[in-house]
PAMARDREN-63823 format. One record per residue: residue in one letter; x, y, z of N, C-alpha, C, O in turn. Coordinates in nm, 4 decimals. Each point is the difference from the previous one (the first is absolute). Example, Ala and Ser with C-alpha at 12.3 -4.5 7.8 and 13.67 -1.06 7.14 Angstrom:
2
{pt "a" {1.3190 -0.5690 0.7800} {-0.0890 0.1190 0.0000} {0.0900 0.1200 0.0000} {0.1036 -0.0019 0.0665}}
{pt "s" {-0.1386 0.1069 -0.1385} {0.0820 0.1190 0.0060} {-0.0770 0.1090 0.0730} {0.0509 0.1108 0.0169}}
//
This chain:
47
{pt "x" {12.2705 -2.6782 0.0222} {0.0147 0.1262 -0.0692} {0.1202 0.0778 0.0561} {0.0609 0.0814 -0.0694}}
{pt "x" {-0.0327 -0.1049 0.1797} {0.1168 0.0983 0.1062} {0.1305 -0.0990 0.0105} {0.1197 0.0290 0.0004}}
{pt "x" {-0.1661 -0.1190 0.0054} {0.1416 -0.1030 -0.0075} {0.0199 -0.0463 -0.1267} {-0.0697 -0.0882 -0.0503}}
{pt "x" {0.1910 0.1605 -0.0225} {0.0322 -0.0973 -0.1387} {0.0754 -0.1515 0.0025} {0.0278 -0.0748 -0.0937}}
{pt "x" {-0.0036 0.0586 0.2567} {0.0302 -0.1351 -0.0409} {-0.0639 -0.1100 -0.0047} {0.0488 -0.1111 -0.0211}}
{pt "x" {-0.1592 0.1372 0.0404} {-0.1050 -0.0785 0.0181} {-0.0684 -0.0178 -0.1751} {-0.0897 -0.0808 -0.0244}}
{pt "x" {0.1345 0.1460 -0.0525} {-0.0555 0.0456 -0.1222} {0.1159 -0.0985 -0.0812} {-0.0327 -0.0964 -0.0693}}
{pt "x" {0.1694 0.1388 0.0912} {0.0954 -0.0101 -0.0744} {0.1271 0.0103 0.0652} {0.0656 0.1041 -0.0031}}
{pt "x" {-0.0122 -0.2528 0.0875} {0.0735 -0.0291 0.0764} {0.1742 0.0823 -0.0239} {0.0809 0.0514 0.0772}}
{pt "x" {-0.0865 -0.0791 -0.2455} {0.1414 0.0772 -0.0282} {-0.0081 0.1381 0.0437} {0.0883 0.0587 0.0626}}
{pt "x" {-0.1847 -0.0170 -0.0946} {0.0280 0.1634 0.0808} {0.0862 0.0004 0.1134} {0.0905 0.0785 -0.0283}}
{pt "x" {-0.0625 -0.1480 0.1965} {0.0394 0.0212 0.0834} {0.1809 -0.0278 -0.0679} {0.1091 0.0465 0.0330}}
{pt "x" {-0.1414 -0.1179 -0.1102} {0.2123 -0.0492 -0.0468} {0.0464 0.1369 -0.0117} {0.0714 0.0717 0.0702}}
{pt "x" {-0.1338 -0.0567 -0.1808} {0.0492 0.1881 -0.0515} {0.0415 0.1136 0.0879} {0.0558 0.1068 -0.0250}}
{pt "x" {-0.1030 -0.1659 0.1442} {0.0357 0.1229 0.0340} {0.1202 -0.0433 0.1525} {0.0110 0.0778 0.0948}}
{pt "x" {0.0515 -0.1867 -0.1011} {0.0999 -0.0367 0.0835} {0.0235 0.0714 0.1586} {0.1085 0.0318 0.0487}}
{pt "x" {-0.2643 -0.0158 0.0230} {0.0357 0.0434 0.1169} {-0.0709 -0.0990 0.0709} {-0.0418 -0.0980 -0.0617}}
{pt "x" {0.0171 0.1132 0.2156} {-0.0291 -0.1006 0.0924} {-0.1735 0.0797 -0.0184} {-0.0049 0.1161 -0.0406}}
{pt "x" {-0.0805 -0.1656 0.0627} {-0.1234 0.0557 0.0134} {-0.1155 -0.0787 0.0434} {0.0096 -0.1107 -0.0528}}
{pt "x" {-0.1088 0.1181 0.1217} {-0.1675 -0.0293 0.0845} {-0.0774 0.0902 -0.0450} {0.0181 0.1217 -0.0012}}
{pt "x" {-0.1375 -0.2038 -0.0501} {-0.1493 0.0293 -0.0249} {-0.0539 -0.0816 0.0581} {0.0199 -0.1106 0.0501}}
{pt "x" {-0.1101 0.1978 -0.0667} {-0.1558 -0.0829 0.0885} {-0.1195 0.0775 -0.0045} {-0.0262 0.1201 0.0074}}
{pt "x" {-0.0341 -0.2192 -0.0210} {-0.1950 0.0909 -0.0686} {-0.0958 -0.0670 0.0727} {0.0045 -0.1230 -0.0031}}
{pt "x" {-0.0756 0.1679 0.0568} {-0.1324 -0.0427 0.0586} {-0.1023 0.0513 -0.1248} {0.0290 0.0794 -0.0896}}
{pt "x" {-0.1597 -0.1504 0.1117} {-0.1169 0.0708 -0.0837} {-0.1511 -0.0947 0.1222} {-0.0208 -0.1111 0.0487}}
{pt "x" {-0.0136 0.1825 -0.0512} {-0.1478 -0.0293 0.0702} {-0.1328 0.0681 -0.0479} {-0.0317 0.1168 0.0223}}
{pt "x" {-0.0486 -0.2212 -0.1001} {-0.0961 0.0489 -0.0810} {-0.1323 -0.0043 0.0998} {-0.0018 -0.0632 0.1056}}
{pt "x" {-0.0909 0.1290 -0.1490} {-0.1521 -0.0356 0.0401} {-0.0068 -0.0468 0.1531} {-0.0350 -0.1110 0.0403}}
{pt "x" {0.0783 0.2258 0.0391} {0.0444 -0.0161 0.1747} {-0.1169 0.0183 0.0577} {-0.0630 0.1054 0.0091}}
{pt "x" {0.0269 -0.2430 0.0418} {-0.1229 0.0226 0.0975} {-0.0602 -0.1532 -0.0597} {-0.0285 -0.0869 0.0823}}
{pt "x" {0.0134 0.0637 -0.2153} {-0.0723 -0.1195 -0.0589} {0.0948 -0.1628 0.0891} {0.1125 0.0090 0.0492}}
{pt "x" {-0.1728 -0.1023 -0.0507} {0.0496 -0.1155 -0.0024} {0.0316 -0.0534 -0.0964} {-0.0896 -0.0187 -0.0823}}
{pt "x" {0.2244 -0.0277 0.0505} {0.0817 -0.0857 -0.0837} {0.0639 0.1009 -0.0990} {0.0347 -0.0418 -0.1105}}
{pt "x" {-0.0155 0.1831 0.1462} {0.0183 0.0966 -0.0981} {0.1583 0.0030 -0.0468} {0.0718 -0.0262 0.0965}}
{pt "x" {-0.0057 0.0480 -0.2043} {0.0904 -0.0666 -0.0526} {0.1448 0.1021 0.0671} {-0.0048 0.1228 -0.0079}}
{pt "x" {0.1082 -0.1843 0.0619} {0.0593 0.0507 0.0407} {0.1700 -0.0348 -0.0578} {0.0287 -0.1197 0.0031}}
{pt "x" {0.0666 0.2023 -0.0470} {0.1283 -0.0303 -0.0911} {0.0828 0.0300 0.0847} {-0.0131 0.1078 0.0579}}
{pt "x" {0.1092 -0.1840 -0.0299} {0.1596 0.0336 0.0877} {0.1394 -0.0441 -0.1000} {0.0183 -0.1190 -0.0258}}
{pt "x" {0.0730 0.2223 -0.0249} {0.0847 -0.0334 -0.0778} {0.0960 0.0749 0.1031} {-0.0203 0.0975 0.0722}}
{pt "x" {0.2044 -0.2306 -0.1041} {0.0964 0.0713 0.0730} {0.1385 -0.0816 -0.0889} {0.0132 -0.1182 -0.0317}}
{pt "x" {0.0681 0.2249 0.0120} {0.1001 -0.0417 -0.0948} {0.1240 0.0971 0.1009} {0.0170 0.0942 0.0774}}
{pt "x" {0.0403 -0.1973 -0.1470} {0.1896 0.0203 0.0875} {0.1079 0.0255 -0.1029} {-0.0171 -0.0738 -0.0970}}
{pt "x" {0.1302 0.1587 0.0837} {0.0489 -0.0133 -0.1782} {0.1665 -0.0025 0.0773} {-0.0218 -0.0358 0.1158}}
{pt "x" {0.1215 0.0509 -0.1272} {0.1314 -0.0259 0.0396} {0.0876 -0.0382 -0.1177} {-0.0096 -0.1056 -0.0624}}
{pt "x" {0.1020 0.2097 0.0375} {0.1149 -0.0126 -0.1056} {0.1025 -0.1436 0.0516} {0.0735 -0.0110 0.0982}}
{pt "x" {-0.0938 -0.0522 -0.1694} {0.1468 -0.0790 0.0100} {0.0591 -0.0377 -0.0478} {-0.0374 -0.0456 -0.1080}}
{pt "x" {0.2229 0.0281 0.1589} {0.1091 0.0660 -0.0473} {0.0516 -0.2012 -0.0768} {0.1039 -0.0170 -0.0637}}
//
């Protein structure tokens, strides 16, 4: 939802700067096997 490149990779082209994201999500903390998301994207104009 917070990272559009994760949605829709062309988004990061458009906008021709160097840029890092990164998202953690940790659901249902305390349960065993509870579902846990790690996203990390790198973007870099090149010439």
């Amino acid at each position: 939802m917070f990272n559009t490149v994760n949605i829709n990779p062309a988004y990061r082209a458009a906008r021709y700067v160097f840029s890092v994201s990164a998202l953690h999500g940790n659901q249902w903390v305390g349960f065993d096997g509870a579902p846990i998301t790690n996203s990390m994207s790198f973007n870099a104009p090149v010439d």
